[in-house]
C-alpha positions in Angstrom: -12.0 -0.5 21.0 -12.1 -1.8 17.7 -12.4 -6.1 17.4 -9.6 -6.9 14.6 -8.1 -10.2 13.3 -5.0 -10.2 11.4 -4.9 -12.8 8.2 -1.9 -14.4 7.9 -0.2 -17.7 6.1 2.8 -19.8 5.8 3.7 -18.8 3.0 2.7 -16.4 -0.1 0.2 -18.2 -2.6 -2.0 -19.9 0.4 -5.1 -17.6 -0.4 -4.7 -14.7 2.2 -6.2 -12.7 -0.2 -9.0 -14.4 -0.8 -9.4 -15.3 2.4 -9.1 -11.3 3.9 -11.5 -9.9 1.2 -14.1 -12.4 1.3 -14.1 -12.0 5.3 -14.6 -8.1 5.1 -17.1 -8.6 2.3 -19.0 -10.7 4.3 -19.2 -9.0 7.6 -20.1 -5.9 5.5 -22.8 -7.6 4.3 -24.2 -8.3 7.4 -24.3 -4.5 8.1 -21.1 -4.4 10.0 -18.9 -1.4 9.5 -15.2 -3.0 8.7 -11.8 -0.9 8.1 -9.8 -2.3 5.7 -5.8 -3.2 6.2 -3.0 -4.4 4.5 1.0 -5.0 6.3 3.3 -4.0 4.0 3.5 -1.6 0.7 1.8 -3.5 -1.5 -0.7 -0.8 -3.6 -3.1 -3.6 -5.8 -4.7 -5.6 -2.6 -5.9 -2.8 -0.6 -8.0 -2.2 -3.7 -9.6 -5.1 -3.4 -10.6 -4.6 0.3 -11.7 -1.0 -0.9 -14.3 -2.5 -2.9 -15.7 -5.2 -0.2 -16.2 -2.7 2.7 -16.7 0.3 1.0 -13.6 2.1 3.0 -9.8 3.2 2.0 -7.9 0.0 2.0 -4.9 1.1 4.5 -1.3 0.1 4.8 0.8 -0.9 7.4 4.6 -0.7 7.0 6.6 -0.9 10.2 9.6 -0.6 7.8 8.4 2.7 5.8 6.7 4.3 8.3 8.2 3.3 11.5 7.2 0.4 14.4 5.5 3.7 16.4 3.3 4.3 13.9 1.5 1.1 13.3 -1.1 1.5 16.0 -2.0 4.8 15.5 -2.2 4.5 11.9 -4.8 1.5 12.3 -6.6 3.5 15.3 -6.9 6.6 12.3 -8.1 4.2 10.1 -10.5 2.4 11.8 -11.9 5.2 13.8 -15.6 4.4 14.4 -15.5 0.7 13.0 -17.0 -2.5 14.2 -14.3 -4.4 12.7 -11.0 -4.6 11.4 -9.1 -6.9 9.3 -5.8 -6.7 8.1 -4.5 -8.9 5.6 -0.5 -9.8 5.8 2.4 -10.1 3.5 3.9 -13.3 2.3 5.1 -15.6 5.2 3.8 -15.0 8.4 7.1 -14.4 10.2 8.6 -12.9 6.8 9.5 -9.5 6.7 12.3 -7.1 5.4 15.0 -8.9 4.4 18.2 -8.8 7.0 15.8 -7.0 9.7 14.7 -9.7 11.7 11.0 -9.1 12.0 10.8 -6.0 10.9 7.6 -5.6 8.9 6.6 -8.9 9.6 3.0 -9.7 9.8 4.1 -11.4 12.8 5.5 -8.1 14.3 2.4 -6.1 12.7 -0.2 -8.5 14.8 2.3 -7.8 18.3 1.9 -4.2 17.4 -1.8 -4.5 17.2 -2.4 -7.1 19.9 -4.6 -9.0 17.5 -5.0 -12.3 17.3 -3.8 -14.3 14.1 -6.0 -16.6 12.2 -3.5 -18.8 9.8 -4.7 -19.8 6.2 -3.2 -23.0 5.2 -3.2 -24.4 1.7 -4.0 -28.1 2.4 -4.2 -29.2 -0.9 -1.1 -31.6 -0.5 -1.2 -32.3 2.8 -3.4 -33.9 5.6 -2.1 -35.1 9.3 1.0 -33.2 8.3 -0.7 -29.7 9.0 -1.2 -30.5 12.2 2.8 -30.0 12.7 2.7 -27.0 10.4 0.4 -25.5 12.5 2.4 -26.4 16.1 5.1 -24.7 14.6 3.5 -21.4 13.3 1.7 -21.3 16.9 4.7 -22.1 19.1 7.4 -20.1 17.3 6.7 -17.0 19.1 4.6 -17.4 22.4 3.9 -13.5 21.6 1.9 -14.3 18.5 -1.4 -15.4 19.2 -2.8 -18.1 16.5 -6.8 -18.1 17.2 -7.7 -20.0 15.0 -6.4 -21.9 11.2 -8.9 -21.7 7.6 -8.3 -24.4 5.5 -8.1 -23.7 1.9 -8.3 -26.1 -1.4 -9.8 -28.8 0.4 -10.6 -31.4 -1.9 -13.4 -33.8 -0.6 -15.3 -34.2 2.6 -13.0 -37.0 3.0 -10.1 -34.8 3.0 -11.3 -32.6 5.4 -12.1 -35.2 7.9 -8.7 -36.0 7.7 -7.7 -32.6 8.5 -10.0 -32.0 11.4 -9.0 -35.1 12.7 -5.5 -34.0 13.2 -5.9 -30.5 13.8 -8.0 -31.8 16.8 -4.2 -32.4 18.7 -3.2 -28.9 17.6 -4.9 -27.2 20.6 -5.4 -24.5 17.5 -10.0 -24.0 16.4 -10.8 -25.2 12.6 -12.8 -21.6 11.9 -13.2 -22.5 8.2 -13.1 -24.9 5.6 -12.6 -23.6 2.3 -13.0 -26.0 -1.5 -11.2 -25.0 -4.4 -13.3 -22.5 -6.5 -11.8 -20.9 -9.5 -15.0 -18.3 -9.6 -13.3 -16.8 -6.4 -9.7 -16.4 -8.7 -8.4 -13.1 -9.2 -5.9 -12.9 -12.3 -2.5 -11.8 -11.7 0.4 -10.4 -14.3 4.0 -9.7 -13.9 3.7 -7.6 -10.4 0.7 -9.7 -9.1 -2.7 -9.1 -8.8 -5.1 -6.9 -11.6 -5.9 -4.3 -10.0 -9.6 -3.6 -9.0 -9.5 -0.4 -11.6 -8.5 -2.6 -14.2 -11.3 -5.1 -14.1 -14.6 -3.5 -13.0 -17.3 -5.4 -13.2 -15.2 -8.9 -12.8 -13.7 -7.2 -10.1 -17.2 -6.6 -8.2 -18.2 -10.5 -9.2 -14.6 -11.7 -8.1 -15.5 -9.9 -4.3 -19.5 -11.4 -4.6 -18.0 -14.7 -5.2 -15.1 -14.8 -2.5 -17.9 -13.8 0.0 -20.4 -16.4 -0.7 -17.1 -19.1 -0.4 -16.3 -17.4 3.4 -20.2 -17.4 4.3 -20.7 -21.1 3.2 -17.1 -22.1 4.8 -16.5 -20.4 7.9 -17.8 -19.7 10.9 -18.4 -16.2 10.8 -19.4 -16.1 14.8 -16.3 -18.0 15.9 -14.2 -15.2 13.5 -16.1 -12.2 15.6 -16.0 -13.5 18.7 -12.1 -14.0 18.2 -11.2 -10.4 16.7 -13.8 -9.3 19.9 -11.4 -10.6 22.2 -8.3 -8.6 21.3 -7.5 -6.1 24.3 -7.7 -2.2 24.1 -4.6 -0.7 22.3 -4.0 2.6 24.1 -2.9 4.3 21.2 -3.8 7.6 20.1 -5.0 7.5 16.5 -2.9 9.6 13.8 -3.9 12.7 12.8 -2.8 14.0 9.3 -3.3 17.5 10.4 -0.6 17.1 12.5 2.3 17.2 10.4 4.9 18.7 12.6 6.8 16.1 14.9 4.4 14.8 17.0 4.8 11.1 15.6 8.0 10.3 16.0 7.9 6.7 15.1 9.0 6.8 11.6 12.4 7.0 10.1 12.3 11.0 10.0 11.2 12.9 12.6 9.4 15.5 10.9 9.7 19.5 11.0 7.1 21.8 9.2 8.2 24.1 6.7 8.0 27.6 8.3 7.7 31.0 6.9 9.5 34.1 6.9 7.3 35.4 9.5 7.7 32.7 12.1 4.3 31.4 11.5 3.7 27.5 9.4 2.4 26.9 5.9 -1.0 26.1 7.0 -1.7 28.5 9.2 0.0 31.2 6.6 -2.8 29.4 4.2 -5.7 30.6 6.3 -6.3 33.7 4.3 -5.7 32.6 1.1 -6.5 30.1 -1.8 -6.0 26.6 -1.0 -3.2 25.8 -4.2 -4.7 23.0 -6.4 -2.1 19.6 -6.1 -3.5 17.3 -9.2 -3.0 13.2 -8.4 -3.4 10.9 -11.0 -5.6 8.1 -11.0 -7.5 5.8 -13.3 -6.6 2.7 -14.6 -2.9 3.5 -15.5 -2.1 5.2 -12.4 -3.7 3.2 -9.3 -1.0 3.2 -6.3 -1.6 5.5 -3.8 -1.5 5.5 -0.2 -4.8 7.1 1.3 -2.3 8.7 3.7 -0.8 11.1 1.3 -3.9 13.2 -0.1 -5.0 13.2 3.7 -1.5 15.4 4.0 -1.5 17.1 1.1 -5.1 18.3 2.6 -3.7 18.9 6.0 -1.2 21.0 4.7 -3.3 23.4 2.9 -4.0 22.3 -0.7 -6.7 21.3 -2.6 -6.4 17.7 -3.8 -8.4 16.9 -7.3 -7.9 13.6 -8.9 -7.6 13.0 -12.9 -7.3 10.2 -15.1 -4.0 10.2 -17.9 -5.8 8.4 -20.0 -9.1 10.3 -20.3 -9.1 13.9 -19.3 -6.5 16.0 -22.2 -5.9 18.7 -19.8 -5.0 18.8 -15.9 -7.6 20.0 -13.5 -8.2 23.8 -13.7 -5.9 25.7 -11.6 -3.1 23.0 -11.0 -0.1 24.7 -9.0 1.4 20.9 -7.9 1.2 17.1 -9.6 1.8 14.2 -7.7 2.0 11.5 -9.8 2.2 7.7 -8.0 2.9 4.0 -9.1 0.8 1.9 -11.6 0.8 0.4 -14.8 1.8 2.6 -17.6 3.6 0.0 -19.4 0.1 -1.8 -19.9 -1.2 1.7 -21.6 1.9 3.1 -23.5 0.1 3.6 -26.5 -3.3 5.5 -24.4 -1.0 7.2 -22.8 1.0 8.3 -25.9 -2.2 9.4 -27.4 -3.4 11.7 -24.9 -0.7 14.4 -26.5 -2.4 17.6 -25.3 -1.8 16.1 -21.7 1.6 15.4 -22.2 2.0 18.8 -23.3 0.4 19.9 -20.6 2.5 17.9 -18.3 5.4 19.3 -19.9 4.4 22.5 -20.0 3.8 22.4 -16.0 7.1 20.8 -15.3 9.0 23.9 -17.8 6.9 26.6 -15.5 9.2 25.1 -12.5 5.8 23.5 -10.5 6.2 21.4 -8.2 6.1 17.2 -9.3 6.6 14.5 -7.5 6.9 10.9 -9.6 7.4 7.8 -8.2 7.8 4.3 -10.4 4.8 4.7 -13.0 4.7 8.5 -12.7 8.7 8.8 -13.4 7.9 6.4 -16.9 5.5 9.2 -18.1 7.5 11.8 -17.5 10.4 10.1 -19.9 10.6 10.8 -23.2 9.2 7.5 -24.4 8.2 4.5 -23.0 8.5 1.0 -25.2 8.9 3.5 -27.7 6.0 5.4 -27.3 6.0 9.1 -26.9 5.6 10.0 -23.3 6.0 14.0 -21.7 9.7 14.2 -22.3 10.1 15.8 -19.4 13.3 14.0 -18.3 15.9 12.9 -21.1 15.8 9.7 -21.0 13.7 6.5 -22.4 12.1 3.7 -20.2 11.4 0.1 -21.5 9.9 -3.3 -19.8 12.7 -5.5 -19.1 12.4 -9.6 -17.7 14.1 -8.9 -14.6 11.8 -8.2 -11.4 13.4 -5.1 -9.4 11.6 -5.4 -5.9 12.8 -4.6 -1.6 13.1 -1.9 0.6 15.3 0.7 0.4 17.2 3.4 2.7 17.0 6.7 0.8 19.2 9.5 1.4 18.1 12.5 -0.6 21.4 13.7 -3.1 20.0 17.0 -3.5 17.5 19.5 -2.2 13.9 19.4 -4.1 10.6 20.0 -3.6 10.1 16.6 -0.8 13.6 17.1 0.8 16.5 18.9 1.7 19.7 17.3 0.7 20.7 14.7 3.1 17.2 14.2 4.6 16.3 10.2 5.2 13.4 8.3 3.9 12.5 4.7 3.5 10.9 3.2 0.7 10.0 0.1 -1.6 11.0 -0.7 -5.3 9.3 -2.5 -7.3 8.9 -3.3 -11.2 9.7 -4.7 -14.0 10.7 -1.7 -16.6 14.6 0.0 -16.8 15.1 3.6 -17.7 18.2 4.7 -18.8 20.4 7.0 -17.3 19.2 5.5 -13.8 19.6 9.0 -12.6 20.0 12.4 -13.7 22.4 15.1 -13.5 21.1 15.7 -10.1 20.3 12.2 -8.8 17.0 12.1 -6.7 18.3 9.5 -3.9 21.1 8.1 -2.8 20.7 3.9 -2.1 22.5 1.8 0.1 21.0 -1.4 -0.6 21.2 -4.3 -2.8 24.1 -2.3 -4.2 25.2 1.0 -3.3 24.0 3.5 -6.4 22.4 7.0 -6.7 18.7 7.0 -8.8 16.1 8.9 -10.3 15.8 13.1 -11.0 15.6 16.5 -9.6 15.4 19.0 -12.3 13.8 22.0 -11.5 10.6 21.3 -9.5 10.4 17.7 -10.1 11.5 15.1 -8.1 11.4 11.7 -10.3 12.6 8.1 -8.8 11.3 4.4 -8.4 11.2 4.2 -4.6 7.6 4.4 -3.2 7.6 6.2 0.0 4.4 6.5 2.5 4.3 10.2 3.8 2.8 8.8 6.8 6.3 8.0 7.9 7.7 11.6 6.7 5.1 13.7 6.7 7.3 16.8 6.0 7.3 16.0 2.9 4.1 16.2 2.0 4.3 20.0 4.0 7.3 20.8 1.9 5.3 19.6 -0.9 2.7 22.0 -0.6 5.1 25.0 0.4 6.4 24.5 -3.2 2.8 24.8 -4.6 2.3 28.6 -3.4 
């Protein structure tokens, strides 16, 4: 059994981050061995918790990858760990939008059977949180609030006065947090920087949000709490399983099989493992562990590359997965890379197998803010003011290389760039929600669109994937 807590707030903005990360630094430091989590789809904060425990920073999306999931994804993930914390999204009782609790953090923490400890920014309020807090604990008797951290306290005056009411609360004071801008990570138009980005202030940013949880909170009270979670029961996922034993996401899953009867990856046994290239580095840093775990399973070699460093793809490449990121920050690196883009091209012409999602569908335009990108796909991205961000019910238009035509995924959107046309001749998904529309490309091997998906949830694809690769 693995003694978790689950990080939660009110509302975004109250320092869950901050909170999450310096906690898992912090028991790391003490030698514990702590897994890393993070409800929801967000790519940029499970970087963060990468870098203080030293371990994959892991997602949990009841809405992606299913409600059945959830415990046996964490179980997988924190296999042979002391600890586990997992830091929620926005609200505590938030979640997808028009899905009740779905997603939630509040749902997430049922699933898991771990007790919540609510961060509260106090910095405008002092007996009032004591109501704040009833509220948050009493809303739903089946989330259990353990415990409340304070954060932006201003004085010792202040948090007398906080104590003092949180006293009638019924609900333990584990941590007292002061306003410290060394602690601040900087954010831009889709949140945080991510870790990849910022290095070295990255590594002080961690050091510093540590030090803040030692000094403030009471580290014994936090363990003791996550300690007293129950047992799970669940069985942990297994990536190499990628047939339909876990049902519990949207798709219930079927393995590509051969002529012969037999599957890909046992058909693989005698035979080369075919080289799927991901890209990474700075420009290119959302992925979900999940996926190169299933690329694996299914029989290929995963090697990782940078866009804006290496000029040619790994040797051997047969597949190219390229996830969400930042490109618009490195249009003119990107651009300047040419024998990549070439390369890129010249893959994509040969009829490989590609799958882009957000940032990797921008590269593969023909420009981006007018810079020169693969020209893959006929048409021309830009940054745009409006925020494009929610979950969406994808309905695959046509066949490709991650789905048969009408096959159902769920995924997430969101950025802030517009490429025009939306969608291609032959339209990647079909969407149902905000508006009804069709998006993104299939056009020969590739398969180009800005919905994330987590394979976790549909892990044929990644199997169909790889079938394409040979």
């Amino acid at each position: 059994m693995v003694a978790r807590l689950v990080i939660a707030a009110p509302s975004s903005g109250a320092g869950k981050t901050t909170v999450a990360t310096g906690l898992m630094a912090a028991f790391a430091g003490r030698g514990l061995a702590v897994s890393p989590h993070k409800v929801g789809p967000d790519y940029i904060d499970p970087g963060y918790h990468a870098l203080a425990t030293g371990r994959p920073g892991r997602n949990l999306d009841a809405y992606m990858c299913g409600t059945g999931l959830i415990a046996p994804l964490f179980e997988h993930g924190a296999r042979g760990c002391d600890l586990a914390v997992v830091e929620g999204v926005m609200g505590l009782y938030d979640g997808a939008a028009d899905q009740g609790e779905l997603a939630s953090t509040a749902q997430v923490s049922k699933l898991l059977k771990a007790p919540v400890v609510l961060v509260v920014d106090a910095s405008s309020q002092s007996r009032s949180v004591a109501a704040l807090v009833h509220g948050f604990a009493s809303w739903d008797p089946e989330v259990r609030i353990g415990g409340v951290i304070l954060n932006k306290v201003a004085t010792d005056r202040h948090e007398h006065l906080l104590r003092e009411a949180l006293g009638e609360s019924g609900v333990p004071v584990l941590g007292v947090l002061r306003r410290a801008p060394a602690v601040a990570t900087p954010s831009r138009h889709l949140g945080l920087v991510p870790v990849a980005e910022r290095q070295a202030a990255a590594v002080a940013a961690v050091a510093a949000q540590a030090e803040q949880v030692r000094q403030g909170c009471d580290l014994e009270g936090l363990l003791a709490l996550a300690r007293s979670a129950p047992e799970l029961h669940a069985e942990p996922w297994v990536p190499e399983v990628v047939g339909g034993l876990h049902a519990g996401g949207p798709v219930v899953p079927t393995l590509p099989r051969t002529p012969s009867g037999g599957t890909t990856t046992a058909l693989r046994d005698d035979c080369p493992p075919p080289v799927v290239a991901v890209a990474g580095g700075a420009a290119f840093t959302f992925s979900y562990a999940e996926h190169a775990e299933l690329l694996t399973a299914a029989g290929a070699e995963v090697v990782t590359f940078d866009p804006l460093r290496d000029e040619s793809l790994p040797e051997g490449t047969s597949g190219l997965v390229i996830g969400g990121g930042f490109p618009e920050m490195y249009g003119e690196q990107l651009s300047a890379n040419e024998p990549l883009r070439k390369a890129v091209a010249a893959l994509a012409a040969s009829g490989a197998p590609i799958a882009a999602e957000c940032a990797g569908l921008l590269y593969l335009a023909r420009s981006l803010d007018g810079n020169p990108m693969c020209g893959v796909l006929d048409a021309d991205a830009r940054m745009s003011e409006r925020l494009t961000l929610g979950y969406r019910d994808a309905v695959a238009v046509n066949d490709s290389v991650l789905a048969p035509a009408g096959a159902r995924m769920r995924g997430h959107e969101f950025h802030r760039t517009v490429i025009e046309p939306g969608a291609g001749a032959r339209a990647a998904w079909g969407l149902r929600r905000p508006v009804a529309r069709v998006e993104g490309f299939v056009q020969g091997g590739v398969h180009a669109s800005y919905v994330h998906t987590h394979w976790a949830g549909s892990p044929e694809a990644a199997a169909r994937f790889v079938e394409h690769c040979t």
